[in-house]
N, C-alpha and C positions, 0 to 999 in steps of 0.2 A: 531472461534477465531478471532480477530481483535485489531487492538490497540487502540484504545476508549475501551475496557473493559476489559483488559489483564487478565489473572486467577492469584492466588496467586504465581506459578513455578515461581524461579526468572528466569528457560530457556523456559519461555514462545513463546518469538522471534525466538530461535533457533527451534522450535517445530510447529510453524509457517512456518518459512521458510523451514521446512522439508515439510510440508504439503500441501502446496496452493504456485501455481507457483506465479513465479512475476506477473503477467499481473493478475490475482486473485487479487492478494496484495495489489496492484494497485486500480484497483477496487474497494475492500472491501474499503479501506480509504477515496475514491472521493466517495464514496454512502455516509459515514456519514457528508462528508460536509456541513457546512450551509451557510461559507462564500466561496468565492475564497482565494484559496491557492497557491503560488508557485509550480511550478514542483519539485523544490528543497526539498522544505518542504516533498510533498505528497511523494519523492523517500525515505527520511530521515523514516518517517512515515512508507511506506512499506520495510524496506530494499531493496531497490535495488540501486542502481546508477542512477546519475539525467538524465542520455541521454536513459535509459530502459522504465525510469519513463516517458518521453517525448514521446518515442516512444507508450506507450499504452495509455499513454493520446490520443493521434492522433488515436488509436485503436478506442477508446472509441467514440470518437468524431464522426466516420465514422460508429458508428455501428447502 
């Protein structure tokens, strides 16, 4: 699951974030980018908060 192609459940999100931790979430979003995004946006995107979202950016970055 991802939010680029969400399923019809309108508790898609909540089913999501049952499923796949933030730093996942994270993840899965910054894989389908094609431009640069805000931190802000990508946390929006994955539910989590912008200094989570920050912090696995930096995950990401180092990996």
């Amino acid at each position: 699951m991802s939010p680029a192609n969400p399923p019809d459940d309108p508790d898609w999100m909540e089913t999501w974030k049952e499923h796949t931790s933030a730093f996942d979430r994270v993840k899965s979003v910054t894989m389908m980018l094609s431009e640069p995004q805000s931190a802000s946006w990508i946390a929006e995107q994955a539910a989590v908060s912008p200094n989570t979202a920050r912090d696995h950016l930096c995950r990401l970055v180092n990996l």
